[in-house]
C-alpha beads as a LAMMPS data file, in Angstrom:
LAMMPS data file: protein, C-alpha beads

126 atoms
125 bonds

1 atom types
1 bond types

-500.0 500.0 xlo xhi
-500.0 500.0 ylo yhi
-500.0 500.0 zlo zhi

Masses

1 110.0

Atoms # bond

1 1 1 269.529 -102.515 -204.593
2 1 1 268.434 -103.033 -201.271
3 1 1 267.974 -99.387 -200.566
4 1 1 265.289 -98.553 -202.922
5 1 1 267.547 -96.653 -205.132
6 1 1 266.644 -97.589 -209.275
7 1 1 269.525 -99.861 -210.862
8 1 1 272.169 -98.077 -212.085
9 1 1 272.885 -100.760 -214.543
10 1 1 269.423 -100.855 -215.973
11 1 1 269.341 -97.008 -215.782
12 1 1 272.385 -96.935 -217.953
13 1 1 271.185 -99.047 -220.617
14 1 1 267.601 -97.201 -220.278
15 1 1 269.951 -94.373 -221.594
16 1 1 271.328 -96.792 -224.339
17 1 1 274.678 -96.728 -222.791
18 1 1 276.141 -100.473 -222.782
19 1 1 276.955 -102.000 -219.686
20 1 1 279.389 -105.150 -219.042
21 1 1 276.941 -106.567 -216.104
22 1 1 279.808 -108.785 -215.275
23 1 1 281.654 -106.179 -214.285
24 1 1 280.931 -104.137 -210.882
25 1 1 283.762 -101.602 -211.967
26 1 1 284.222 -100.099 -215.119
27 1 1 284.323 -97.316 -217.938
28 1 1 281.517 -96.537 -219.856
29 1 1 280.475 -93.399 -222.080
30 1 1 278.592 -90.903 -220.216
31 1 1 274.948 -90.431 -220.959
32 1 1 274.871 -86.609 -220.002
33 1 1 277.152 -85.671 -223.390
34 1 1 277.990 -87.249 -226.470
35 1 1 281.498 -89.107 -225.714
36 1 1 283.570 -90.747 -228.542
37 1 1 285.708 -92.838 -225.383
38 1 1 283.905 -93.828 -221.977
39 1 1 284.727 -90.897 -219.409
40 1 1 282.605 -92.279 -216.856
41 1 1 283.653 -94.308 -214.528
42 1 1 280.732 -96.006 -212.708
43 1 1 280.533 -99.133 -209.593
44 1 1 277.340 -101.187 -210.134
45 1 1 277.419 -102.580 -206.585
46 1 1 277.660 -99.350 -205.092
47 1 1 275.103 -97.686 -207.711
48 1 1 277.828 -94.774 -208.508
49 1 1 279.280 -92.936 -211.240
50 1 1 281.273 -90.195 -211.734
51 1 1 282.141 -89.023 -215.405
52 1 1 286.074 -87.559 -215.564
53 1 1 284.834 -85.205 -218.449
54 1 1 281.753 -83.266 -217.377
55 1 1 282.499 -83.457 -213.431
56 1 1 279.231 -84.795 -212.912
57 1 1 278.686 -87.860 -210.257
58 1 1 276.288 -89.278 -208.052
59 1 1 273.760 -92.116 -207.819
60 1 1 271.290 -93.015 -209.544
61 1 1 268.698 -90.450 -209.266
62 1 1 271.550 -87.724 -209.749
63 1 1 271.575 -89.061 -213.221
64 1 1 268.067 -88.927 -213.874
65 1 1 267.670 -85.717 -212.018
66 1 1 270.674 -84.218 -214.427
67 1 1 269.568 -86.110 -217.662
68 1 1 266.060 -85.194 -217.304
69 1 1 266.501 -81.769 -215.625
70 1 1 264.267 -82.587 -212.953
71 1 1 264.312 -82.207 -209.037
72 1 1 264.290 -85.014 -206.428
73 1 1 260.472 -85.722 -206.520
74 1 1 260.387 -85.785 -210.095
75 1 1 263.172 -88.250 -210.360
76 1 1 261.270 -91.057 -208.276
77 1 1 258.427 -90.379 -210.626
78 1 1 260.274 -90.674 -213.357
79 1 1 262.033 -94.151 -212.371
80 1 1 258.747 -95.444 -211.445
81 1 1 257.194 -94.391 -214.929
82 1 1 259.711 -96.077 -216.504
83 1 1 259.413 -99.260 -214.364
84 1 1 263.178 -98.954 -212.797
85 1 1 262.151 -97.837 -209.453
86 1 1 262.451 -100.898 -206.900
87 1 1 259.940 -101.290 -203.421
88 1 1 258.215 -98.264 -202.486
89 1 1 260.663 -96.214 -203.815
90 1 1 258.421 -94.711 -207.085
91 1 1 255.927 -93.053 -204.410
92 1 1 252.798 -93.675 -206.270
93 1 1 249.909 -91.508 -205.610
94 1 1 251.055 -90.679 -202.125
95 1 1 252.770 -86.881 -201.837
96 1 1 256.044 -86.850 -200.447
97 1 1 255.844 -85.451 -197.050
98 1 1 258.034 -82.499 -195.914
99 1 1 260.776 -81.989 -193.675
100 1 1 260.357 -81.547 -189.904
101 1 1 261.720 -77.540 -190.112
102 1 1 258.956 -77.114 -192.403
103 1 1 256.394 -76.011 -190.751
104 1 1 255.023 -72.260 -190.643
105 1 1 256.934 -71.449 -187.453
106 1 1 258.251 -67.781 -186.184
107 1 1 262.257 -67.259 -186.225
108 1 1 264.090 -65.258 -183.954
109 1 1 266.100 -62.288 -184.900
110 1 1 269.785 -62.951 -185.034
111 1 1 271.564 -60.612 -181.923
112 1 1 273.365 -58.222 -183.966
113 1 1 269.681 -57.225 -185.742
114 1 1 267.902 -56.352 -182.163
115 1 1 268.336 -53.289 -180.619
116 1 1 270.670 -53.018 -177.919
117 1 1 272.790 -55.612 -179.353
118 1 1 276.390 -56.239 -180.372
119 1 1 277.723 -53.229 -182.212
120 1 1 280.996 -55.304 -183.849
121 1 1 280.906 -54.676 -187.823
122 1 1 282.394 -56.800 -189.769
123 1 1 285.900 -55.437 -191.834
124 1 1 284.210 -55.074 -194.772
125 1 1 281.133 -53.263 -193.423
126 1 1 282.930 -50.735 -192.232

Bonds

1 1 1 2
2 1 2 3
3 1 3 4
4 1 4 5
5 1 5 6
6 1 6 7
7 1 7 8
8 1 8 9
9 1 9 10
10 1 10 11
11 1 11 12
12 1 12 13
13 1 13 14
14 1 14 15
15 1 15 16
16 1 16 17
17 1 17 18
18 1 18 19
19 1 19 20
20 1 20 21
21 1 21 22
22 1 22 23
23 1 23 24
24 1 24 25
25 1 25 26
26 1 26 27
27 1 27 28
28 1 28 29
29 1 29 30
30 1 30 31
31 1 31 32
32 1 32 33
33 1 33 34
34 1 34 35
35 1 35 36
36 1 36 37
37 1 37 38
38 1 38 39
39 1 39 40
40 1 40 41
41 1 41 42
42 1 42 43
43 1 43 44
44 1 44 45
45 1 45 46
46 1 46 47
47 1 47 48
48 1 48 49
49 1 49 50
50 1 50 51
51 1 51 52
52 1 52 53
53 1 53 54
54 1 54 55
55 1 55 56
56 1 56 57
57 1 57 58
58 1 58 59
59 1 59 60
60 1 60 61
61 1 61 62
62 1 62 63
63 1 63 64
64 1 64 65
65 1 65 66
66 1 66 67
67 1 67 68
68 1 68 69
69 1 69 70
70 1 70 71
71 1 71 72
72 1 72 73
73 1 73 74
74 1 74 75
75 1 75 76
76 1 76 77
77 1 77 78
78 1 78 79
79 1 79 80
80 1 80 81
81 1 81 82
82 1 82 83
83 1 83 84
84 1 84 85
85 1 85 86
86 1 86 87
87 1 87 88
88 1 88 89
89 1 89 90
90 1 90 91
91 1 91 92
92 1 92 93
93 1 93 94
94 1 94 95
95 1 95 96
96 1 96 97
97 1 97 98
98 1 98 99
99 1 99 100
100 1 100 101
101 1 101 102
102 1 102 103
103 1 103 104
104 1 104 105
105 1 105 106
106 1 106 107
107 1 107 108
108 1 108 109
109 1 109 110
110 1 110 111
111 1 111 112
112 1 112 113
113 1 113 114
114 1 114 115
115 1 115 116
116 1 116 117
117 1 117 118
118 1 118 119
119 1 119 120
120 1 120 121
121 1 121 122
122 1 122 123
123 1 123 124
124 1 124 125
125 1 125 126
């Protein structure tokens, strides 16, 4: 995938779940829980799936983060451990950096907290 996203076809069959690569569309068992007919229903070119049984869905690191019970971070490690990661998409060495709202950075007090403010209560505050 162009986006730096890991395979979902060769995340599937990391998983030993069989995949018809000739297929974008298609039915497959789900790797999350032990299936005796595919309930997942997964799009190769769009790197979804989404399993009818379980209710679970997502791309590709969804899977690994659900599978391997790991967050975000450790998903990208994970796929670039096991060699599926594509580009600069495994991270290497390099922490990832955080958000923008991040930072150690004073907020203000909503109105209805300050003295002198609004006195409307909620229905079921009162």
């Amino acid at each position: 995938m162009s986006d730096g996203r890991p395979d979902l076809a060769d995340l599937l069959e990391h998983y030993d779940v069989p995949v018809n690569r000739g297929r974008s569309s298609q039915m497959v068992k789900c790797p999350l829980h032990e299936d005796r007919t595919a309930s997942c229903s997964i799009n190769t070119e769009r790197g979804l799936w989404n399993c009818h049984s379980c209710g679970s869905g997502g791309d590709s690191y969804a899977l690994i983060m659900k599978k391997e019970g790991l967050t975000f971070a450790g998903a990208r490690d994970f796929a670039a451990s096991v060699g599926l990661a594509n580009g600069a998409a495994g991270g290497g060495d390099r922490k990832l950096s955080g958000s923008r709202y991040a930072s150690r950075r004073p907020i203000p007090a909503r109105k209805g907290n300050r003295a002198g403010g609004s006195s409307y209560q909620p229905s079921w505050r009162r």
